[in-house]
C-alpha positions as CSV (number, residue, x, y, z in Angstrom):
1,X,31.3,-17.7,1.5
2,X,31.8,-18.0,-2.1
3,X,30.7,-14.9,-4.1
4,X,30.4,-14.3,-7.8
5,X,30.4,-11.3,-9.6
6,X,27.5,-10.4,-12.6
7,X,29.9,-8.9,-14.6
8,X,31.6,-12.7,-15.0
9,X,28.0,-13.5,-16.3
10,X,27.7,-11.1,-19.2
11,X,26.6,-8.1,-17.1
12,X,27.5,-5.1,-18.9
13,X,26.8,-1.4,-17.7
14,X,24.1,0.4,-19.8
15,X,22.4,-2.7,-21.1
16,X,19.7,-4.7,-20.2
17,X,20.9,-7.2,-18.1
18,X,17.9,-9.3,-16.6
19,X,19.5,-12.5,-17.5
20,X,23.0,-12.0,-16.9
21,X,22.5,-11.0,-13.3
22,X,19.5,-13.9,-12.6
23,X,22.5,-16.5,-14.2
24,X,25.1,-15.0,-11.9
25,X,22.0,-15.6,-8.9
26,X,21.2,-18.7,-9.7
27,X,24.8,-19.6,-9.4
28,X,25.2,-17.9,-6.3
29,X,22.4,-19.4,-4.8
30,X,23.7,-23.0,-5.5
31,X,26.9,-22.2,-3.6
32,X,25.1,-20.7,-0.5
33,X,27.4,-17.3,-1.6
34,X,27.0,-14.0,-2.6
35,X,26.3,-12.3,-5.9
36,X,28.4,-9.3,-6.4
37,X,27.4,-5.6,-8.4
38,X,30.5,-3.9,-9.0
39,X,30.9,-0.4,-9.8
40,X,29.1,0.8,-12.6
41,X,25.2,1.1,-13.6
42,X,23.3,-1.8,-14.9
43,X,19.8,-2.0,-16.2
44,X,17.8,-4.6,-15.2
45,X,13.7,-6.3,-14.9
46,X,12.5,-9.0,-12.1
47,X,15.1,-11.1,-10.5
48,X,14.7,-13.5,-8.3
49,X,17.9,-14.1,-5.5
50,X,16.7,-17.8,-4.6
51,X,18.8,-18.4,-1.6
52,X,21.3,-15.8,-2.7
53,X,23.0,-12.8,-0.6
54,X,23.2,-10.1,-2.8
55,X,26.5,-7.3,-2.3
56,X,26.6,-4.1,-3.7
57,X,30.3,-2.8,-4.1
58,X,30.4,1.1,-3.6
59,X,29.7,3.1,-6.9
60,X,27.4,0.7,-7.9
61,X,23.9,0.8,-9.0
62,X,21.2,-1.7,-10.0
63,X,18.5,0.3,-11.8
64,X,15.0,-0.6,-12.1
65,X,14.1,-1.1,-16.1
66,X,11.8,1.8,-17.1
67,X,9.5,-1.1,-19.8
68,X,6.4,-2.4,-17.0
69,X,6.5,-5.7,-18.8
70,X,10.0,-6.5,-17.6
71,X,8.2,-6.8,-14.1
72,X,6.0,-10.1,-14.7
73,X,3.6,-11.7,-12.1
74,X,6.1,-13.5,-9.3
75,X,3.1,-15.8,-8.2
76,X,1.9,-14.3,-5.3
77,X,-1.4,-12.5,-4.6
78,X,-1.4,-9.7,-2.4
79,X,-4.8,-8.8,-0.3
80,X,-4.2,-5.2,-1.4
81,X,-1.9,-4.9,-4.5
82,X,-3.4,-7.9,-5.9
83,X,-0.4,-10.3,-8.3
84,X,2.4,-9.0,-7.0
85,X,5.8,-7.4,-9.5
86,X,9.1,-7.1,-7.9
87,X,12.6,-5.5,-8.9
88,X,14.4,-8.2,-6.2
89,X,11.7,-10.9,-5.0
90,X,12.9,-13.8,-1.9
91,X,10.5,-16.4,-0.9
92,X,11.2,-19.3,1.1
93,X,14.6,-18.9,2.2
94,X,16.7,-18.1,5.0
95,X,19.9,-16.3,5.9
96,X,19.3,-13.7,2.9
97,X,20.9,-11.0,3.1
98,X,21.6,-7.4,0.9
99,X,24.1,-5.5,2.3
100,X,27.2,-3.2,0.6
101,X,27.7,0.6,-0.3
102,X,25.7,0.7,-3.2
103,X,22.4,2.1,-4.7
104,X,19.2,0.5,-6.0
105,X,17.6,2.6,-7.9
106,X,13.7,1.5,-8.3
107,X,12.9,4.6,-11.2
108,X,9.9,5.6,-10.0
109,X,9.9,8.1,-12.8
110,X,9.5,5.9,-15.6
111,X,6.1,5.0,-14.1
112,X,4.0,8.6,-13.0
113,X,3.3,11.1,-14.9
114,X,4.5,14.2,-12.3
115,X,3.0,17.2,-14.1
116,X,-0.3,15.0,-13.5
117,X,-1.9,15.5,-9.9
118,X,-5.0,14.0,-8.3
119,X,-6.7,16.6,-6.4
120,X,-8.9,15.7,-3.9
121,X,-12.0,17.4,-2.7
122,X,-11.2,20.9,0.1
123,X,-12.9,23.0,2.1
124,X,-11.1,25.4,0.2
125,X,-10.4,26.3,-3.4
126,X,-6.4,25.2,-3.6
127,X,-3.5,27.5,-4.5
128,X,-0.6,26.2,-7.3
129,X,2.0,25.3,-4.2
130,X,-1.0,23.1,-2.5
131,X,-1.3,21.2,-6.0
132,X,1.9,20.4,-5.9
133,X,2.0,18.8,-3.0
134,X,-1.2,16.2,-4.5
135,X,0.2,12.9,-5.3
136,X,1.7,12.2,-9.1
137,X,-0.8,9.5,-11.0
138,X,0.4,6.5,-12.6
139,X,-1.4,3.4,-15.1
140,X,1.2,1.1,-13.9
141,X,4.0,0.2,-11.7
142,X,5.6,-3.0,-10.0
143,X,4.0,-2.8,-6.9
144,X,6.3,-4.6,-4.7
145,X,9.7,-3.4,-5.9
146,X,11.7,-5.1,-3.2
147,X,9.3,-8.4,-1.8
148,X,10.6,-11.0,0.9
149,X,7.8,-13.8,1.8
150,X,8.1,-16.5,4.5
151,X,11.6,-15.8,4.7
152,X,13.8,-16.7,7.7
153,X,17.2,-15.0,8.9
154,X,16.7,-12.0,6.8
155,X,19.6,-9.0,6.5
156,X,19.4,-5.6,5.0
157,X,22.4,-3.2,5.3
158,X,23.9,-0.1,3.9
159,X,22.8,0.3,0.7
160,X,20.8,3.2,-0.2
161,X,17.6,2.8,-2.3
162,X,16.0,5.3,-4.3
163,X,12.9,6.2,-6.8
164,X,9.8,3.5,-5.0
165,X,7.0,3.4,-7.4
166,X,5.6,1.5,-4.9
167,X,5.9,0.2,-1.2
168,X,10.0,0.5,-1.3
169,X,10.6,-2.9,0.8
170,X,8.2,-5.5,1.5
171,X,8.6,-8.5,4.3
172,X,5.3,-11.0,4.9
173,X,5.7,-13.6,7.3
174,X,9.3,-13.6,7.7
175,X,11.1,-14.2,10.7
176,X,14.2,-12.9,12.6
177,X,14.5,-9.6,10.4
178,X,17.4,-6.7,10.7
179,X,17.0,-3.4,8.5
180,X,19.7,-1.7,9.9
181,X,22.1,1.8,8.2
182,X,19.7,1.7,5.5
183,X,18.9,4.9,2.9
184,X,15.6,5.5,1.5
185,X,15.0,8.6,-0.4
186,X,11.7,8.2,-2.5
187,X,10.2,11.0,-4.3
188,X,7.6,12.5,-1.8
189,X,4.8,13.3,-4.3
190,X,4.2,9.6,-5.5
191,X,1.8,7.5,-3.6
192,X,2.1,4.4,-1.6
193,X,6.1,4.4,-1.7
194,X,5.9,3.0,2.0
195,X,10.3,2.7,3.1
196,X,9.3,-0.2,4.8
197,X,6.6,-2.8,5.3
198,X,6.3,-5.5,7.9
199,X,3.4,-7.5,7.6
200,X,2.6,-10.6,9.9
201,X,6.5,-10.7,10.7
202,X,8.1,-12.0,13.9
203,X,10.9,-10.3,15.6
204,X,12.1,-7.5,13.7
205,X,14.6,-4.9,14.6
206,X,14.9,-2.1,12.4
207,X,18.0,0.6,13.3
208,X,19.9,3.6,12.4
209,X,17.6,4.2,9.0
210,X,17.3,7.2,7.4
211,X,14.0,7.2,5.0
212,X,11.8,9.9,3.0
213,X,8.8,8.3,1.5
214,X,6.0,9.9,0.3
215,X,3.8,7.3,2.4
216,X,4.8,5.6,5.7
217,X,8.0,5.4,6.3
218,X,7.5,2.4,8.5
219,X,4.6,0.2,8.6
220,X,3.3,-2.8,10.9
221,X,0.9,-4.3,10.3
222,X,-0.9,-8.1,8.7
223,X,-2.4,-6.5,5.6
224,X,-1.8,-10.0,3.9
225,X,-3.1,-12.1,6.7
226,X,-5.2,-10.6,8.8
227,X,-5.6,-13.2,11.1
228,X,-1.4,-13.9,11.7
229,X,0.3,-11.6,13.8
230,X,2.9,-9.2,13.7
231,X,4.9,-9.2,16.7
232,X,8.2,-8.3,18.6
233,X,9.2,-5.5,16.7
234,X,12.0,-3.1,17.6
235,X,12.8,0.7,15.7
236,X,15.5,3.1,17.3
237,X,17.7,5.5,16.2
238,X,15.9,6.3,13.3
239,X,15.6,10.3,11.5
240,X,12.0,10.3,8.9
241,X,10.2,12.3,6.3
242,X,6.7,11.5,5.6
243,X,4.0,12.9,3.4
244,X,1.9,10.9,5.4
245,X,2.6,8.6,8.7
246,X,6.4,8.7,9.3
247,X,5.8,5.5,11.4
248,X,2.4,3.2,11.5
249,X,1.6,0.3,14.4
250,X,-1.4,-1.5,13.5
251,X,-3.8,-1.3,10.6
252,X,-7.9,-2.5,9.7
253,X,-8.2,-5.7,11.2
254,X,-4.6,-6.1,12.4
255,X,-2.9,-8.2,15.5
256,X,0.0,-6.3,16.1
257,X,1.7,-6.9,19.6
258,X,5.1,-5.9,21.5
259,X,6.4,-2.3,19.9
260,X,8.8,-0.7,20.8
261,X,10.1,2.6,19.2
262,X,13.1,4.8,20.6
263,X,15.0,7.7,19.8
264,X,13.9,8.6,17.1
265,X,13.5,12.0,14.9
266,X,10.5,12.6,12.8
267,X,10.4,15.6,10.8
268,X,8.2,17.3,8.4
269,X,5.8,14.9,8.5
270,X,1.7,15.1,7.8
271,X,1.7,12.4,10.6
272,X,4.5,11.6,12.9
273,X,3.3,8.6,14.9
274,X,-0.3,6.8,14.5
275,X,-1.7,3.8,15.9
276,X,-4.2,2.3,14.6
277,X,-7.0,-0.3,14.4
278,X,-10.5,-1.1,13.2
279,X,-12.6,-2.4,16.4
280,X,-12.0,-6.1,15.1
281,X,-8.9,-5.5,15.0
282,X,-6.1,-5.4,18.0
283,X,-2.9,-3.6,18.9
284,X,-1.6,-3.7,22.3
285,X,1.9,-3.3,24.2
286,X,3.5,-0.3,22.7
287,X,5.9,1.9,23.8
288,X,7.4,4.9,22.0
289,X,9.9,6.9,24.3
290,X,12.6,9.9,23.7
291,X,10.8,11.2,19.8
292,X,11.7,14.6,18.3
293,X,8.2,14.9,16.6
294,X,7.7,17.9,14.1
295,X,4.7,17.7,11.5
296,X,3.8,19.9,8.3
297,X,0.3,19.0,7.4
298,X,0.2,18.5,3.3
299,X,-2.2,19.1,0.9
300,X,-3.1,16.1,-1.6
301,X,-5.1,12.4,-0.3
302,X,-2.3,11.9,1.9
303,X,-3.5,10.6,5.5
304,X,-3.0,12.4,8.5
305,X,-3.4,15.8,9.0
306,X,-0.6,17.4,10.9
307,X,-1.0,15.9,14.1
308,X,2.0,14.7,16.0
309,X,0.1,11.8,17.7
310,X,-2.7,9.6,16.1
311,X,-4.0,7.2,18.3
312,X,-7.4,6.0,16.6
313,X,-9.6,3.0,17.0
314,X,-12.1,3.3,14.9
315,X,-14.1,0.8,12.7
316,X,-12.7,1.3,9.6
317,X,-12.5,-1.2,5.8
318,X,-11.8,-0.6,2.2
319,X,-14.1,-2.6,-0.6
320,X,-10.9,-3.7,-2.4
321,X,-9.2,-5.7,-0.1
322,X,-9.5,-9.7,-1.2
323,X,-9.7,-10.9,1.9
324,X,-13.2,-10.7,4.1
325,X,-13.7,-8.8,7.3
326,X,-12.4,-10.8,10.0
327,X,-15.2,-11.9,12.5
328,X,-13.6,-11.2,16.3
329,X,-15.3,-9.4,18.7
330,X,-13.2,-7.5,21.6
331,X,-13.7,-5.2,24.3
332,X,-11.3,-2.9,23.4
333,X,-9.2,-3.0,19.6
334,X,-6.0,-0.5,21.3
335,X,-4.6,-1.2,24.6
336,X,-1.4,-0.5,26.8
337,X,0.5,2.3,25.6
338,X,3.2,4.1,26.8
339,X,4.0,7.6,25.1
340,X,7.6,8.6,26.8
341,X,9.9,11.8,26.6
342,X,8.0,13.2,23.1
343,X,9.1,16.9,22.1
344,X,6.5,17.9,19.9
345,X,5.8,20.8,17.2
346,X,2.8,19.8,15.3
347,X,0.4,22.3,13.3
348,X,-2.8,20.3,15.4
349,X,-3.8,18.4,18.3
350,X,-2.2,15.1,19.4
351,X,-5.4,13.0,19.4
352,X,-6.7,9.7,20.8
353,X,-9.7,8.7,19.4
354,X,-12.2,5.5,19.7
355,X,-15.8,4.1,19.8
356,X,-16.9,3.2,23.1
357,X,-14.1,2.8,24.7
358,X,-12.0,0.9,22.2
359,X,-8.9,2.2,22.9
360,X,-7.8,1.8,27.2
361,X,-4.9,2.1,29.0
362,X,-2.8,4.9,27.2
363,X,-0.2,6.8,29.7
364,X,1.6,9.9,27.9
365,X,4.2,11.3,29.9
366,X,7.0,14.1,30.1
367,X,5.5,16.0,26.8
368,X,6.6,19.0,25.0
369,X,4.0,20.5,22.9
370,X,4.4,23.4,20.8
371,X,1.6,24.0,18.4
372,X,2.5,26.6,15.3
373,X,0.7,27.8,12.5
374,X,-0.2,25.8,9.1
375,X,-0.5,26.8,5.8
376,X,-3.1,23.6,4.6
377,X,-5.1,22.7,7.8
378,X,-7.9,24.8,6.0
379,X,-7.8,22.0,3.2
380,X,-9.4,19.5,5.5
381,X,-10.6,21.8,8.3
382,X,-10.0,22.1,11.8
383,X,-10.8,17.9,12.1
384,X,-8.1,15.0,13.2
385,X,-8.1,12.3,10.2
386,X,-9.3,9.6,10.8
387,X,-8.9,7.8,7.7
388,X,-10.6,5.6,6.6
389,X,-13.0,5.9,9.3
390,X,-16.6,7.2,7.6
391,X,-16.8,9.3,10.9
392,X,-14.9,12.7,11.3
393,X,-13.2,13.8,14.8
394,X,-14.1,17.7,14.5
395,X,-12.2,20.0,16.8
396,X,-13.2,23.0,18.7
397,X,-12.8,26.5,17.6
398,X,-10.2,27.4,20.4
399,X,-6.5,26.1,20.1
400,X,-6.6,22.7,21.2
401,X,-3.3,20.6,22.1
402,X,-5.1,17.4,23.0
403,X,-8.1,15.8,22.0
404,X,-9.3,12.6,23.3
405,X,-13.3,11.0,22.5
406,X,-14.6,7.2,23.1
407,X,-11.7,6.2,25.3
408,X,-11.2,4.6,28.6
409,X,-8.0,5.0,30.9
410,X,-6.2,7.6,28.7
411,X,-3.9,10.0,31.0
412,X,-0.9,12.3,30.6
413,X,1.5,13.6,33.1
414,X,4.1,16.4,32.9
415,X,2.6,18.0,29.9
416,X,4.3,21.5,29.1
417,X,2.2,23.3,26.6
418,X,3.5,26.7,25.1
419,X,0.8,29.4,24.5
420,X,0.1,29.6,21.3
421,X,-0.6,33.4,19.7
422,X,-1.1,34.0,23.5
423,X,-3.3,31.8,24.5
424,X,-3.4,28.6,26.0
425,X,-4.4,25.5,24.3
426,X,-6.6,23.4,25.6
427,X,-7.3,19.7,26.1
428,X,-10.8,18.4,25.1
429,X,-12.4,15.2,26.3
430,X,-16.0,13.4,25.0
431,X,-16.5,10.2,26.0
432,X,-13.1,9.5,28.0
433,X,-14.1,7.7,31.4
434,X,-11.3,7.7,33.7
435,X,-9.3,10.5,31.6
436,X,-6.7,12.3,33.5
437,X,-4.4,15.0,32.4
């Protein structure tokens, strides 16, 4: 495979070098090779890889410009970020792949003011370290930093990405995807800087990734097409950080299908793993076995609320998506799950939670649970999130390690449960025909 190197197209290290580097592309792309970024930093807006690979030698770095107009409109529309602005942007193409020993830098700081915080409304009056921990604001940011659309054949490798403003890597529609030995370290106080998004993809395998985000760390779900699934999808051997949901499955009005997550160690995270689904929405054959969960519930508008477990189907929408409410009408919106060899410490209840039996057929089995003491669950209060839900999921007053309400078929087997402070926590059930545990 032929491969060219940016610094034979003007690229120079400390300059702006948009140009240079989309020449050296463009060039790359016409020879079915590989553009190279040597050793060195270099400065650049937008670029677009065509049909490019792209290798980054070790020691080098491909920075993000810090100037918001070097990020124009790439032509697509997102149903939640609206025109999309990329660093790196792939659409149409197959057999792309980014792979090499270097570091894309996506300089996050340039864009948020981080002595600025939004505070949310508490149940309590918060301290100086709980205002910290509120998401940084921003006016404007590319919102896409790294986008792939309807792309085929797609390879992500080795490199190590820093500074998301923004949802770090994006992939929409694509088919046959690998993110495998991949770095992301994002800045945990900035908003929406999602590691990685899959949205109405097809077989995706996702391995050995190490990612701190201040938002999920790993999302699926068909936010940009609500009606096109996202399906097959494999994460293993994965170690995550999340301010919010370390991994997602499903989201609103999502068809997500055949997950399966393995090996994994979440740690420090507000939420370690959720499912979810509005009640038009549908997510069904998941399994998650052999976690390390550990949460740390976090002050600021981050979702979650220290619980180790999420499972929530619950009618749920946000006014400024573009797209309309899908209309589909089913008996039940989360279905077959299998929770597997999970060693859990988690400041609040693992939780199932649906309307009317919207979420069936969730087996749990061979738990650990530890719960432990939290500084912020008084922020929120003794609740589950269930975000964006309008409804709340209140818990009881006495330590509670499971909490189940509006479900059908839910049951766990070989649960240990440590006392907690000396007692011992108990499980809670509303609304749960055919509950076992």
């Amino acid at each position: 495979m032929q491969s060219v190197s940016i610094a034979d197209y003007g690229a120079k290290e400390g300059a702006l070098c948009t140009e240079a580097i989309q020449r050296a592309l463009d060039a790359a792309s016409a020879a079915g090779g590989v553009a190279v970024i040597p050793r060195g930093t270099y400065r650049t807006g937008a670029l677009n890889l065509r049909g490019a690979s792209l290798c980054m030698e070790k020691g080098a770095v491909l920075k993000g410009s810090a100037d918001f107009a070097d990020y124009p409109e790439i032509g697509y529309d997102h149903n939640e970020m609206g025109q999309v602005r990329s660093l790196l942007y792939v659409m149409d193409e197959q057999d792309v792949h980014i792979y090499g020993e270097g570091t894309i830098d996506l300089s996050a700081e340039a864009f948020y003011d981080m002595d600025k915080r939004t505070v949310p409304e508490s149940e309590v009056e918060l301290t100086p370290a709980q205002v910290a921990e509120c998401t940084a604001t921003y006016v404007n940011r590319p919102n896409q930093p790294i986008f792939f659309l309807r792309c085929r054949h797609v390879r992500v490798e080795g490199v190590r990405i820093t500074g998301a403003p923004c949802w770090t890597m994006s992939f929409v529609e694509c088919e046959d995807v690998r993110v495998q030995d991949l770095t992301i370290d994002n800045d945990r106080r900035i908003p929406n800087n999602d590691g990685m998004h899959f949205c109405s993809c097809k077989g995706v395998i996702v391995r050995g990734c190490n990612i701190s985000a201040g938002d999920d760390c790993i999302a699926i779900s068909c936010i940009t097409n609500w009606d096109k699934p996202c399906e097959d999808v494999v994460i293993a051997d994965c170690i995550l950080r999340s301010s919010s949901k370390a991994i997602v499955v499903g989201y609103m009005h999502s068809i997500v299908r055949n997950v399966n997550i393995s090996n994994c160690v979440i740690l420090d995270s507000n939420r370690s793993l959720c499912i979810m689904s509005s009640t038009d929405g549908i997510v069904e054959n998941v399994t998650a076995s052999n976690l390390r969960l550990d949460t740390r519930c976090r002050a600021g508008n981050w979702w979650g609320n220290g619980e180790a477990v999420c499972i929530m189907g619950t009618y749920h929408h946000l006014a400024n998506y573009r797209d309309p409410v899908p209309q589909r009408e089913a008996h039940a919106c989360i279905r077959n799950v299998l929770l597997q060899n999970l060693n859990c410490t988690t400041e609040n209840a693992l939780a199932v939670v649906g309307e009317n039996g919207s979420v069936e057929n969730v087996h749990m089995d061979h738990l650990t649970v530890q719960l432990k003491d939290s500084e912020n669950l008084c922020v929120k209060g003794r609740v589950i999130d269930i975000s964006p839900a309008p409804n709340t999921a209140r818990l009881p007053e006495e330590p509670t390690w499971l909490y189940l309400r509006g479900v059908r078929n839910v049951t766990v087997t070989n649960a240990f449960v440590a006392p907690f402070h000396g007692k011992t926590p108990i499980a809670y059930a509303e609304d749960a025909e055919g509950a076992r545990f």
